[in-house]
Each structure stands twice: as structure tokens, then as C-alpha cells.
DOFITI-815734 format. One record per residue (C-alpha): residue in one letter; chain; x, z, y. Coordinates in nm, 2 decimals. Each point is the difference from the previous one (the first is absolute). Layout:
# DOFITI-815734
<zafi 'A','A',<X,Z,Y>>,
...
***
This chain:
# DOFITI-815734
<zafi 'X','A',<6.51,9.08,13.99>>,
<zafi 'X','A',<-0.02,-0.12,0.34>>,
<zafi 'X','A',<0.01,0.22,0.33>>,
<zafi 'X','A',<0.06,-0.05,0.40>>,
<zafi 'X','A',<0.25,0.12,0.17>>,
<zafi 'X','A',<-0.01,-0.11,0.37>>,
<zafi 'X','A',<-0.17,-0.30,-0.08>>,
<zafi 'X','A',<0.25,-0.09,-0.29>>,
<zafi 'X','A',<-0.16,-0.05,-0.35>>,
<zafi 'X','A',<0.27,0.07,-0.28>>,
<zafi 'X','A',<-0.08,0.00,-0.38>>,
<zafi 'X','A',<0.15,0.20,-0.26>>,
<zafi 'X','A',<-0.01,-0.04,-0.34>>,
<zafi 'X','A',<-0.03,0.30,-0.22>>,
<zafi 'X','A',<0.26,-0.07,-0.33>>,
<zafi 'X','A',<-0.09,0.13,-0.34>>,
<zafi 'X','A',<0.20,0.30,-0.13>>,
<zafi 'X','A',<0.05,-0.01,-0.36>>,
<zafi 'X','A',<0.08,0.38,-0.16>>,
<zafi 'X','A',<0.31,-0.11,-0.27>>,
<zafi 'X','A',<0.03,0.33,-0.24>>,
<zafi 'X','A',<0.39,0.13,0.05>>,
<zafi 'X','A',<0.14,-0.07,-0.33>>,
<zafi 'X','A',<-0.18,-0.38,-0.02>>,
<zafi 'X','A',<0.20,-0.04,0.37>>,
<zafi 'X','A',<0.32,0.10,-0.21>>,
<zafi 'X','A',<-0.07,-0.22,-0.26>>,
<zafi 'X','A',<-0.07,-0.30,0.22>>,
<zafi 'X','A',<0.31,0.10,0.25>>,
<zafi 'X','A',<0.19,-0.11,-0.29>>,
<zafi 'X','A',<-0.18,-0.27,-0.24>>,
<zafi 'X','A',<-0.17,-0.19,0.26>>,
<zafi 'X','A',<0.38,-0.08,0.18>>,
<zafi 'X','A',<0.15,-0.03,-0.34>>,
<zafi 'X','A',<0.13,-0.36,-0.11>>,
<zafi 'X','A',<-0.23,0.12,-0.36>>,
<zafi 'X','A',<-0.30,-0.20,-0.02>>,
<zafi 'X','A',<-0.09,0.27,-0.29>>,
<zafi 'X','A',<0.14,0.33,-0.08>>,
<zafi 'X','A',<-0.06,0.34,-0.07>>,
<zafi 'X','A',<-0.04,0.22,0.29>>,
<zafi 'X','A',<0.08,0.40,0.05>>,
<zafi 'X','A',<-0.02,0.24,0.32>>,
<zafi 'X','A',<0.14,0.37,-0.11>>,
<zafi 'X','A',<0.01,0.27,0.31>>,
<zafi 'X','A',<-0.14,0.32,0.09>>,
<zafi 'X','A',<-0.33,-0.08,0.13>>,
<zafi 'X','A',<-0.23,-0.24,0.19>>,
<zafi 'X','A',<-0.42,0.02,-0.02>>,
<zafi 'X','A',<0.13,0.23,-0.28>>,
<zafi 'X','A',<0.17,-0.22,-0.26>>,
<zafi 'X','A',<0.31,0.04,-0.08>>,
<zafi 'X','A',<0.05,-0.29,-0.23>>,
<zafi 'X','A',<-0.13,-0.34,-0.05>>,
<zafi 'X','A',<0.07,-0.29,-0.19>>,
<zafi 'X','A',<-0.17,-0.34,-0.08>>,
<zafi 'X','A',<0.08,-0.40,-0.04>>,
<zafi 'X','A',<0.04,-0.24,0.34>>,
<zafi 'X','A',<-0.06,-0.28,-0.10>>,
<zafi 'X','A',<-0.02,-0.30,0.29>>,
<zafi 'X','A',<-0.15,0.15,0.31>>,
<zafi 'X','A',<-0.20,0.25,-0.16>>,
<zafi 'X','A',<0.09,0.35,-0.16>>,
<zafi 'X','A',<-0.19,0.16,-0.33>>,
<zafi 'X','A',<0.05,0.36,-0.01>>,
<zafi 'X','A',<0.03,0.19,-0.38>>,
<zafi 'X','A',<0.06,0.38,0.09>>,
<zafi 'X','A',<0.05,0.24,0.23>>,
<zafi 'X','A',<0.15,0.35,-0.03>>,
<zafi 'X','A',<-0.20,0.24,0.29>>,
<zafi 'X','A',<0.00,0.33,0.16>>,
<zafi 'X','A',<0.20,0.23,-0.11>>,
<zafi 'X','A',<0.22,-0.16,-0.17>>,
<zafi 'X','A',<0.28,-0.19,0.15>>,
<zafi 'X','A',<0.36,-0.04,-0.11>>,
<zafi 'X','A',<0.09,-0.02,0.39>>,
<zafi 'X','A',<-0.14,0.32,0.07>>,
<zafi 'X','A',<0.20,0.13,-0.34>>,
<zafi 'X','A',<0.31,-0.17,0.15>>,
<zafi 'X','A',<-0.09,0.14,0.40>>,
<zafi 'X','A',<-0.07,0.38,-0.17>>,
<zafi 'X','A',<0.38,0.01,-0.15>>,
<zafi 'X','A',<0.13,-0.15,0.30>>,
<zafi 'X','A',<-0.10,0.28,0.19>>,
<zafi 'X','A',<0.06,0.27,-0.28>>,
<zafi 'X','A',<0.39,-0.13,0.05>>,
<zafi 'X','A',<-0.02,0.04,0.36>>,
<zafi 'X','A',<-0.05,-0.28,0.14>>,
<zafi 'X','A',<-0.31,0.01,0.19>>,
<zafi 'X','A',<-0.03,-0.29,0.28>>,
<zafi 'X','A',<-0.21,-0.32,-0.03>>,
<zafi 'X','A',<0.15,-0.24,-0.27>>,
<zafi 'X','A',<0.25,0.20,-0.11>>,
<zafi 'X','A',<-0.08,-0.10,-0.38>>,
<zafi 'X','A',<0.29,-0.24,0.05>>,
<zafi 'X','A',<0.25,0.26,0.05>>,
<zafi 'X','A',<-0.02,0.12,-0.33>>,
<zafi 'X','A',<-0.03,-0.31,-0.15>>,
<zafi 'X','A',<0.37,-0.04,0.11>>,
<zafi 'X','A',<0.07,0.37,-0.13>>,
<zafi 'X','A',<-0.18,-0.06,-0.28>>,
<zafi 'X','A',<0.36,-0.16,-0.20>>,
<zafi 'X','A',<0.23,0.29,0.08>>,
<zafi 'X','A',<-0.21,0.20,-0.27>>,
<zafi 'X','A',<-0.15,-0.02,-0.34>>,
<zafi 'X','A',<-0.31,0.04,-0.11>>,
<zafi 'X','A',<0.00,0.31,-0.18>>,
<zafi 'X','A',<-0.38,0.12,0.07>>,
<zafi 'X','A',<-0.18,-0.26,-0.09>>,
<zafi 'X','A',<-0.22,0.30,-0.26>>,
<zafi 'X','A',<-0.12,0.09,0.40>>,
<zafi 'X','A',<-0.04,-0.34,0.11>>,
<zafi 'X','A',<-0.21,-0.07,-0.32>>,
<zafi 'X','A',<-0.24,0.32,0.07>>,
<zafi 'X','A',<-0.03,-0.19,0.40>>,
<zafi 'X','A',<-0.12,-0.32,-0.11>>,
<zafi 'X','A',<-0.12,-0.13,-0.32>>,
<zafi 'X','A',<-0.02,-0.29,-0.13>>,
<zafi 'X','A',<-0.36,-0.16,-0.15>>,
<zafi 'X','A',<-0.13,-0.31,-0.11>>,
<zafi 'X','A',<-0.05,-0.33,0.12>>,
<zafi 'X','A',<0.32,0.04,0.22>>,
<zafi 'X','A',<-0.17,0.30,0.19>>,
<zafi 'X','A',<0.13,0.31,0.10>>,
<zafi 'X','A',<-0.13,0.36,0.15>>,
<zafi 'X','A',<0.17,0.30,0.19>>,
<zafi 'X','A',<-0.06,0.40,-0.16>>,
<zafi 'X','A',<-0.19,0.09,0.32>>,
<zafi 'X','A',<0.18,0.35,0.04>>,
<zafi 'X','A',<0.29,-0.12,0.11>>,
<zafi 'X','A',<-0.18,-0.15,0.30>>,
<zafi 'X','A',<-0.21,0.10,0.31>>,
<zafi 'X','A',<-0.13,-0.31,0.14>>,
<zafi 'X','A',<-0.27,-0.04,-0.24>>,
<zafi 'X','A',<-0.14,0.33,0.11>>,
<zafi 'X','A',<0.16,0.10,0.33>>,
<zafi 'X','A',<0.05,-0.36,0.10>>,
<zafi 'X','A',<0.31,-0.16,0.19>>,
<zafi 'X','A',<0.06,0.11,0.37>>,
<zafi 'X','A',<0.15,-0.25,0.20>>,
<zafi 'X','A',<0.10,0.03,0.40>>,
<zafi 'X','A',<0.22,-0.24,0.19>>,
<zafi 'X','A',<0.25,0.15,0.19>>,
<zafi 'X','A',<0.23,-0.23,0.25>>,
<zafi 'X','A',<-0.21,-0.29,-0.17>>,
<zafi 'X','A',<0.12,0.08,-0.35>>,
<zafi 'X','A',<-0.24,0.15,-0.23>>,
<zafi 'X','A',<0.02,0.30,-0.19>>,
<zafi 'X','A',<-0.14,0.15,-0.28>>,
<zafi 'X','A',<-0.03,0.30,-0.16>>,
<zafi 'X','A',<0.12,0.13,-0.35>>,
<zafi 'X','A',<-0.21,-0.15,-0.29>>,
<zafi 'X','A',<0.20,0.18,-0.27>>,
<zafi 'X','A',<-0.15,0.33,-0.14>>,
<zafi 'X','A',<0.10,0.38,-0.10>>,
<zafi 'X','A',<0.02,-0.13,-0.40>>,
<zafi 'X','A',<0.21,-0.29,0.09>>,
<zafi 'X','A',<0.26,0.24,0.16>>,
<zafi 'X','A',<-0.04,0.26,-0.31>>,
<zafi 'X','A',<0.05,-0.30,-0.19>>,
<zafi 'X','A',<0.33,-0.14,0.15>>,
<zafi 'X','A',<0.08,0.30,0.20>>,
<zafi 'X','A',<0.10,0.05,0.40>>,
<zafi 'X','A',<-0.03,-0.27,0.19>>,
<zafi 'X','A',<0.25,-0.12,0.18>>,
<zafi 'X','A',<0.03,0.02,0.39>>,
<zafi 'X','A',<0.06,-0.25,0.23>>,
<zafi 'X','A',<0.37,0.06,0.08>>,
<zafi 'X','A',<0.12,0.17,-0.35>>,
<zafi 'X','A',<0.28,-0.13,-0.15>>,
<zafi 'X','A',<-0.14,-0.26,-0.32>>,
<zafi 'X','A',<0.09,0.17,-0.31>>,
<zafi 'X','A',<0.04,-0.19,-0.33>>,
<zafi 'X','A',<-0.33,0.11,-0.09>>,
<zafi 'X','A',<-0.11,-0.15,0.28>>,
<zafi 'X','A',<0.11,-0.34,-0.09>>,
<zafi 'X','A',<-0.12,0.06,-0.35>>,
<zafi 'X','A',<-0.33,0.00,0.18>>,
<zafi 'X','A',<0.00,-0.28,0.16>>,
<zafi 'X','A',<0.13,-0.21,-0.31>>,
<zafi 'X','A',<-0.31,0.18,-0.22>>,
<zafi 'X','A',<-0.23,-0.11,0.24>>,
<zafi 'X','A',<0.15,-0.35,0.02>>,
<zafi 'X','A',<-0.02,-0.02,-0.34>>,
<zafi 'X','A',<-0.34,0.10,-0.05>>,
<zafi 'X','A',<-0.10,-0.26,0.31>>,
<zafi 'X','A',<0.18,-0.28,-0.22>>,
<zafi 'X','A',<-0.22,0.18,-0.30>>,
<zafi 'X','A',<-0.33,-0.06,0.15>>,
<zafi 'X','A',<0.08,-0.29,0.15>>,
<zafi 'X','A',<0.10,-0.23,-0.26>>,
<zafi 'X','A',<-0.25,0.16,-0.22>>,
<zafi 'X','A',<-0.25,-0.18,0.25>>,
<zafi 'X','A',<0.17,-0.30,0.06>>,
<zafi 'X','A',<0.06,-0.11,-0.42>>,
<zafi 'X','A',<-0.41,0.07,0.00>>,
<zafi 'X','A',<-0.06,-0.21,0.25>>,
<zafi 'X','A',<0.23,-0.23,-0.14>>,
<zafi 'X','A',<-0.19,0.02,-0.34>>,
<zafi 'X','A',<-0.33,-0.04,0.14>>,
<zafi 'X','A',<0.07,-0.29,0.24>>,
<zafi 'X','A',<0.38,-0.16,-0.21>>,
<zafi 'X','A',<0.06,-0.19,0.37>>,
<zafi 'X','A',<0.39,-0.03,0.03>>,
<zafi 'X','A',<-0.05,0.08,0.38>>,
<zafi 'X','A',<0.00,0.32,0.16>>,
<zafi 'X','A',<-0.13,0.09,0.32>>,
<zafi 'X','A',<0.03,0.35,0.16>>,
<zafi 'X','A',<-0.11,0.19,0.29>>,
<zafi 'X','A',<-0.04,0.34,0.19>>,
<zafi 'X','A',<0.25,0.30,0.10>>,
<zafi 'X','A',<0.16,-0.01,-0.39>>,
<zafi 'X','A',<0.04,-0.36,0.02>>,
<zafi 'X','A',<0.32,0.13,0.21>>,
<zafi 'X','A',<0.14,0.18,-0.30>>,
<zafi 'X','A',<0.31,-0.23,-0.04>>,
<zafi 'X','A',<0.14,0.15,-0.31>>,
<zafi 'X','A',<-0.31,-0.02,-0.18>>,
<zafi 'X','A',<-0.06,-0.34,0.16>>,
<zafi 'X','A',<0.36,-0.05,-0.18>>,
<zafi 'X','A',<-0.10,0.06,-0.36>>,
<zafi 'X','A',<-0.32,-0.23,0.00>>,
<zafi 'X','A',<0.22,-0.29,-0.17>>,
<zafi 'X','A',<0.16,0.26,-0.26>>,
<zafi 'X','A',<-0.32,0.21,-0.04>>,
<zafi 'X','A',<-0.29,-0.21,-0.01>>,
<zafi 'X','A',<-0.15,-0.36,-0.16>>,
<zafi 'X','A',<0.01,-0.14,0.37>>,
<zafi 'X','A',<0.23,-0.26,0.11>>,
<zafi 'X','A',<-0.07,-0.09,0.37>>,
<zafi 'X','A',<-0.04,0.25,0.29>>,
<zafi 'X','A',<-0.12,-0.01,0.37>>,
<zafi 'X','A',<-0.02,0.30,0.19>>,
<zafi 'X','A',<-0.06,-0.07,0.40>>,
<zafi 'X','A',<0.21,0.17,0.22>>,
<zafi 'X','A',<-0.22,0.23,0.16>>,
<zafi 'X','A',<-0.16,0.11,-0.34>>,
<zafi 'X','A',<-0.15,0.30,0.12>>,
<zafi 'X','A',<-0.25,0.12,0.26>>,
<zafi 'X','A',<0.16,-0.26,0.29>>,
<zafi 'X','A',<-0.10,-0.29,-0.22>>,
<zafi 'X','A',<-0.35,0.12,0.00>>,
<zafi 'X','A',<-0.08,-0.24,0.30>>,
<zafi 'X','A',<0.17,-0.33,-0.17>>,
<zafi 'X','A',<-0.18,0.14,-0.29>>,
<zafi 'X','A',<-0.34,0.02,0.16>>,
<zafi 'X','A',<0.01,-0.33,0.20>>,
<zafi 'X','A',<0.07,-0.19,-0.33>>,
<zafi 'X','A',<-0.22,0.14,-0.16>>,
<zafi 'X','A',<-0.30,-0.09,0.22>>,
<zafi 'X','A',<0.14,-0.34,0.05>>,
<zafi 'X','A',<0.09,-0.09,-0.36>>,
<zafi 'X','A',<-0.22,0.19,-0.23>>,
<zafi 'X','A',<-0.26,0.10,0.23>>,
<zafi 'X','A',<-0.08,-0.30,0.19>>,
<zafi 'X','A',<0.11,-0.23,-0.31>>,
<zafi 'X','A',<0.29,-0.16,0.20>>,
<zafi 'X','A',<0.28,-0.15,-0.19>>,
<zafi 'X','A',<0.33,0.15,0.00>>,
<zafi 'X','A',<0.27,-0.18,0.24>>,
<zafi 'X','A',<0.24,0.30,0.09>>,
<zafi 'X','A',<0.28,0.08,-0.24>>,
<zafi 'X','A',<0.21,0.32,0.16>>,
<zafi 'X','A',<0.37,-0.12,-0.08>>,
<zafi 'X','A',<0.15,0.20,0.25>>,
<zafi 'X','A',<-0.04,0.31,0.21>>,
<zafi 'X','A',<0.14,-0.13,0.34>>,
<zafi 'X','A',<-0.33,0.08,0.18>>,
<zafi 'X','A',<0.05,0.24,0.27>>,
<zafi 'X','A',<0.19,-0.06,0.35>>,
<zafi 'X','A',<0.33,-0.19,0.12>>,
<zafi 'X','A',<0.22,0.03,0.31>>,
<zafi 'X','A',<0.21,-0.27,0.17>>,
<zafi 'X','A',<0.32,0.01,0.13>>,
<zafi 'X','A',<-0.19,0.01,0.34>>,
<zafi 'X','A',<-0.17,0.32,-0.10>>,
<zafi 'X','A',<0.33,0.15,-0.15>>,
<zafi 'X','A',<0.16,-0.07,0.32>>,
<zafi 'X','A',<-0.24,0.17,0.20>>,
<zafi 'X','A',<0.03,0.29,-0.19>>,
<zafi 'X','A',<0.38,0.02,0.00>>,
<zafi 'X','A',<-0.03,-0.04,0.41>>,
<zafi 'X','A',<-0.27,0.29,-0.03>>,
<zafi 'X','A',<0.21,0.24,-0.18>>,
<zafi 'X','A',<0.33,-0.11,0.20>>,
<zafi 'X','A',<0.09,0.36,0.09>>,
<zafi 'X','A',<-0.06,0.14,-0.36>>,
<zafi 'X','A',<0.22,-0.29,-0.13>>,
<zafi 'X','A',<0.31,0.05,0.26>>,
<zafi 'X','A',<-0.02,0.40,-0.07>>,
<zafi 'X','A',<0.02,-0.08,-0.40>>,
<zafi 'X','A',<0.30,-0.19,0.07>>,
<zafi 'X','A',<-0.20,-0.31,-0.20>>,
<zafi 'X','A',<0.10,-0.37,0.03>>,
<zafi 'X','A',<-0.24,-0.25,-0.04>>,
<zafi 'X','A',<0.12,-0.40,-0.14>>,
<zafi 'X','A',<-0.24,-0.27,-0.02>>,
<zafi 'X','A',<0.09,-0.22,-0.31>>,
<zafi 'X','A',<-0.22,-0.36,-0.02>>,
<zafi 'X','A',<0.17,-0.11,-0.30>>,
<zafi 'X','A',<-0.21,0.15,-0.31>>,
<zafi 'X','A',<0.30,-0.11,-0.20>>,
<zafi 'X','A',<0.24,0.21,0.21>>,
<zafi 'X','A',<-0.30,0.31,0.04>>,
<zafi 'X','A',<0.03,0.00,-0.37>>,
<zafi 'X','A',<0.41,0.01,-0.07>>,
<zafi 'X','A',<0.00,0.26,0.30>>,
<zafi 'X','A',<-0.26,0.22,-0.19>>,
<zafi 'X','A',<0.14,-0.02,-0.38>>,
<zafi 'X','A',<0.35,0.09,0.18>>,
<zafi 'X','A',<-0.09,0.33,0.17>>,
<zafi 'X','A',<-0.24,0.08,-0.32>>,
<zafi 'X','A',<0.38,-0.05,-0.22>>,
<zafi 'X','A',<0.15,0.21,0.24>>,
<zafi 'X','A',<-0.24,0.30,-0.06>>,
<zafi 'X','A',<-0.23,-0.06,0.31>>,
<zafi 'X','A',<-0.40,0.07,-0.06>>,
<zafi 'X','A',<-0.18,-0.30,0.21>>,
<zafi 'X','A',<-0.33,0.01,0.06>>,
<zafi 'X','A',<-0.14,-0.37,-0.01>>,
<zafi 'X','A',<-0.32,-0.13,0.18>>,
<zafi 'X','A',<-0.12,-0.31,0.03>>,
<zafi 'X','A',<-0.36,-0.19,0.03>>,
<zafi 'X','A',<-0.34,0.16,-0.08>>,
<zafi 'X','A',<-0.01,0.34,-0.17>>,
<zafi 'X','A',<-0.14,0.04,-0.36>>,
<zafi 'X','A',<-0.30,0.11,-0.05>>,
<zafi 'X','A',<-0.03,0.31,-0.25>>,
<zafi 'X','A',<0.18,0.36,-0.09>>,
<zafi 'X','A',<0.23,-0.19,-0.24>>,
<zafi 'X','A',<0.11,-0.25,0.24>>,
<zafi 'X','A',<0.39,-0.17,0.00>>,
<zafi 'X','A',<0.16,-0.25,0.12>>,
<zafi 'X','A',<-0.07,-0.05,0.39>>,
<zafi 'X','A',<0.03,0.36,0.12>>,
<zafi 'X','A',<0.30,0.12,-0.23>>,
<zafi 'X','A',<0.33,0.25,-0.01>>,
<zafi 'X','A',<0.23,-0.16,-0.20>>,
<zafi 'X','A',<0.30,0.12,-0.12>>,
<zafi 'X','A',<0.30,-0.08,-0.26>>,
<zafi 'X','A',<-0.10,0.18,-0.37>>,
<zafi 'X','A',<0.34,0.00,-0.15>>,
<zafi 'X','A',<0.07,0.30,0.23>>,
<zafi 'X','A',<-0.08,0.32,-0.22>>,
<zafi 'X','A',<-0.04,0.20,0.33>>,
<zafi 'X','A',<-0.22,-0.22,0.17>>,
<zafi 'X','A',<-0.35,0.11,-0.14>>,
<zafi 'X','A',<0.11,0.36,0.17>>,
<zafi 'X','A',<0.11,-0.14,0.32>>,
<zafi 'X','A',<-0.37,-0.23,0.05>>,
<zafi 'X','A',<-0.16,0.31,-0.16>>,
<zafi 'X','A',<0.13,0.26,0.24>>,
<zafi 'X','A',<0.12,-0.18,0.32>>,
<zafi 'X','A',<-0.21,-0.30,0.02>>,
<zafi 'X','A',<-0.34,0.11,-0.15>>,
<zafi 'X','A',<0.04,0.37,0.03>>,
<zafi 'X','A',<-0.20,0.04,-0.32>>,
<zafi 'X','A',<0.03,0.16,-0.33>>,
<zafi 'X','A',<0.32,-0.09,-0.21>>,
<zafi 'X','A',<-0.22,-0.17,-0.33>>,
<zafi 'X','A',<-0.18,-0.22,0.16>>,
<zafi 'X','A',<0.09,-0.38,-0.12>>,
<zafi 'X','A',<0.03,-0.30,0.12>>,
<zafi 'X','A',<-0.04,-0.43,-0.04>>,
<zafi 'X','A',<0.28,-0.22,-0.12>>,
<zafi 'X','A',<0.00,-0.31,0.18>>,
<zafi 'X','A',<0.14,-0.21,-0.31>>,
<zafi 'X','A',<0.05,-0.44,-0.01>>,
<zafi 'X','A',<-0.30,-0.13,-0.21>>,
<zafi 'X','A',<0.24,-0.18,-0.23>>,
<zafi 'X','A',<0.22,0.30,-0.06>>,
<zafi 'X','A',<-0.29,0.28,-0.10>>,
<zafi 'X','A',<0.04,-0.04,-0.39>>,
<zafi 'X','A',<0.35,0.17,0.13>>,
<zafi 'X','A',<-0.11,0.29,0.09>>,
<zafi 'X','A',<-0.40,0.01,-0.15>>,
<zafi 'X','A',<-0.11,-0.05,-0.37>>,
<zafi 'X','A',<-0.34,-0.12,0.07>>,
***
């Protein structure tokens, strides 16, 4: 288009958009940066252009999809519906009792079964009573930028598992058997798809995307539970990869592009120097002096490090930063609180002093590569 602006001719060129369906952006966020040149590919979440689950083969720079599970039906929205029945209602909070769900057993798995049931060709469905958003739909506000949404569970799922419980009630044992039931039925369903896929596609490689691609102790279990032997999961697997997802997806499969990325690391986001650091010390000079802090500046790595490991033996929590942040909700490594894990009373004191957060909630071992058959069996 050209136009005149005191006497000044500019031209603008008017770029293609390309619509990429949600769960195909999943799908490439993680194949299309994977070092697979074929594999299976999966993306499990609640919902996006209302699918839930999708799974095919990428093979090169393209992606064939099988199957799809859509609308209503969505093992994220089963997971999200339980999250909030055990009173934990924020944004994400699935996570939370993934980490609760080992401190029970899973003793109702007859009322998991009646939730979600299992049917061929790796499928699954929900019993629509225990839900709302398939007739009332899912309310969602933001509030102080975080979004907010409404209760998806119905009357019949609390007759069915009784009162749920409130935000800040104590977690009971039934509780926690709860939340290992509904990991367990999550594994169910999940591995129920994946060994179909596996059976319709028999690719060693496994690629998976979208919000349940965060599951880490499912994630775990794919070795034990399932035919496939190599996994990539990017580290933004849900919604935030969508825009890796997207662009690669126009670019590779799209615009028939060949692949030349391969996302080894996460170390994408931003970095401070020293100069920054030490403009930000001078800024907060007054704050430092009335916290009785003292500030060293140690060149040496080799010294940095010795200094570190001996306050971490002594008991000390550090909190370690260095270079460009890590992109994704699982990120570790370059932002980190790192502690010593002989100490039996150090998971309360990060828990309660350091985090301020509930008392189950795990945490990473940081373990030498050569020394993990030590500690790990796979």
C-alpha cells in the first residue's frame, strides 16, 4: 500500500496470517524442535478450538494427525474439576495436588471409574453429570492479571465424593486419597492412549505437548508403562509454547521449510550483568544497610562455587542466579533455591520460611550425571 504523508511515500507490506488450530500448535511446539526426525506426537489439556486431545506421526517437517478427543471431554478439565473439589481453586493449581497426590492411596478409584471411562482406540469420555461446563460453560475473569474461573464440578460429583473442601481446611486423609485416585485414574487414561498410539504408529519416539505434558509423575512412568523408549517434552509444554508451536508450524509444515532448530535447552529468556546487578544494589542501598546485608563480589567461579557448597553444608538455603532465565513452568537450573537434602528438617524450613507454601509440596534433586543409578533405577 502506498500513502503520503507530508510529501513522504512509505510502503507497507501486508504479511499473511496463518490460523494454526491449538492442539496442532502443541504438537509442533514440541516435534518440530525435537532432535526426532519421526515420532509419535500427543497434546493432552483441557481445551483449545475444543479438543482436548490429539495425537499423530511428525515425520520430517511435516505432522499427520490420527485422532482427536473434542468437546466435552477432556482429562484436563477431569483433573481441573478435582482440583477445585479439594480446594484448591487458583489458575494452575493442578500441580499442587499432583505433589499431594503421594501422601494418599487410591482407595476410590470405583468413583473415579464412574468419572471417566475408558473406550477404544485409546479414547476416553467424562459421565457429563459430574460437570457444568458442557451445559453452563466455564466462567473465566482476570483479576490482578491472573485469570479465574469458575467451578466446573457439579451437585452429583459432590453427592458422589461428598463436601468439598474449602480453601483453608485442614487436608484430611481423605483428601489425599483423592488426589492419589485422581492421579491414578490420569495415569489410567493416559497410558491407555499413549500404548494405542504406540500400537497404531510402533515409533520408539515420543513426543508430548499441552498443560498435561507438565504431569511429571506421569511423565515418570512412560519408560515403565509404555512400549516407548525416547521422550521429548519442550519446556513450556503448555499454553506458553503455543507461539514456538505456531511459528514452526507455519515455517516447517506449512510453508514446507526444512527443520534446522533443535530446542536443547531452555536458556531463552533475559540475563543481567554485573553492571546491572550493581546498579541495583546502589538502588536499593538504604534497604540493604537497614537489613544489616553484606554484599562480596567473588570473580573466581571456582571460589563462587566452594563458597556456595560450604554455606549449603552448613544448613544455609542460597538462592543461585546466573545468566538467562529458563523458559517454562518447570524451569531449573538458572533461577534456583538450593539447599543441602541430608537435613530431615530442611524441606519444612524452605516450605514454611522460604516459600511460605503448603508443607507437601516437593522438590528437584540436583544429582552428578554419573552418580544417578545411585539414587534412580531407571
Amino acid at each position: 500500500l502506498l500513502s503520503e504523508n507530508l510529501g513522504v511515500k512509505t510502503q507497507s507490506i501486508c504479511a499473511n496470517i496463518h490460523n494454526v488450530e491449538h492442539h496442532r500448535a502443541h504438537l509442533a511446539s514440541s516435534f518440530l524442535v525435537s532432535p526426532f526426525e519421526s515420532a509419535a506426537v500427543v497434546s493432552v489439556d483441557g481445551f483449545g478450538d475444543f479438543v482436548s486431545t490429539m495425537w499423530g506421526l511428525g515425520n520430517g517437517a511435516s505432522i499427520t494427525v490420527r485422532d482427536q478427543v473434542t468437546f466435552p471431554h477432556s482429562l484436563g478439565l477431569f483433573y481441573l474439576a478435582i482440583t477445585q473439589y479439594l480446594g484448591f481453586p487458583r489458575y494452575g493449581d493442578e500441580y499442587k495436588v499432583m505433589g499431594l497426590a503421594p501422601y494418599g492411596e487410591a482407595t476410590e478409584m470405583d468413583k473415579m471409574k464412574m468419572i471417566v471411562q475408558l473406550m477404544p482406540k485409546g479414547q476416553f469420555k467424562l459421565d457429563l453429570d459430574f460437570f457444568l461446563h458442557h451445559s453452563e460453560g466455564i466462567s473465566m475473569v482476570w483479576e490482578d492479571g491472573e485469570p479465574k474461573i469458575g467451578t466446573v464440578f457439579s451437585e452429583k460429583m459432590v453427592k458422589l465424593l461428598g463436601p468439598p473442601r474449602e480453601i483453608n481446611e485442614p487436608l484430611t486423609p481423605y483428601h489425599k486419597n483423592i488426589a492419589a485416585s485422581l492421579q491414578e485414574m490420569y495415569e489410567m487414561a493416559f497410558f491407555h492412549l499413549l500404548n494405542h498410539v504406540h500400537s497404531e504408529l510402533k515409533s520408539p519416539n515420543l513426543c508430548l505437548a499441552g498443560g498435561c505434558a507438565m504431569n511429571s509423575v506421569a511423565n515418570g512412568k512412560i519408560f515403565s508403562n509404555s512400549p516407548f523408549r525416547e521422550l521429548y517434552i519442550q519446556s513450556a509444554a503448555g499454553d506458553g509454547g503455543g507461539a514456538i508451536g505456531a511459528a514452526s508450524y507455519v515455517w516447517n509444515h506449512v510453508l514446507g521449510n526444512p527443520r534446522s532448530f533443535v530446542m536443547d535447552h531452555a536458556y531463552l529468556g533475559p540475563e543481567f550483568t554485573n553492571d546491572d546487578i550493581a546498579t541495583l544494589l546502589k538502588n536499593k542501598r538504604e534497604k540493604i544497610i537497614d537489613g544489616n546485608f553484606k554484599i562480596f563480589r567473588i570473580d573466581n567461579e571456582f571460589e563462587l562455587c566452594r563458597k556456595t557448597a560450604e554455606k549449603i553444608a552448613q544448613g544455609n538455603v542460597v538462592g543461585w542466579f546466573q545468566g538467562r532465565m529458563e523458559w517454562g513452568p518447570r524451569a531449573l537450573g538458572n533461577r534456583s533455591i538450593i539447599c543441602d537434602p541430608r537435613r530431615s528438617d530442611m524441606k519444612n524450613i524452605l516450605n514454611e520460611k522460604i516459600k511460605r507454601r503448603e508443607s507437601f509440596r516437593p522438590f528437584a534433586p540436583s544429582i552428578l550425571r554419573e552418580t544417578v543409578n545411585e539414587w534412580f533405577e531407571t
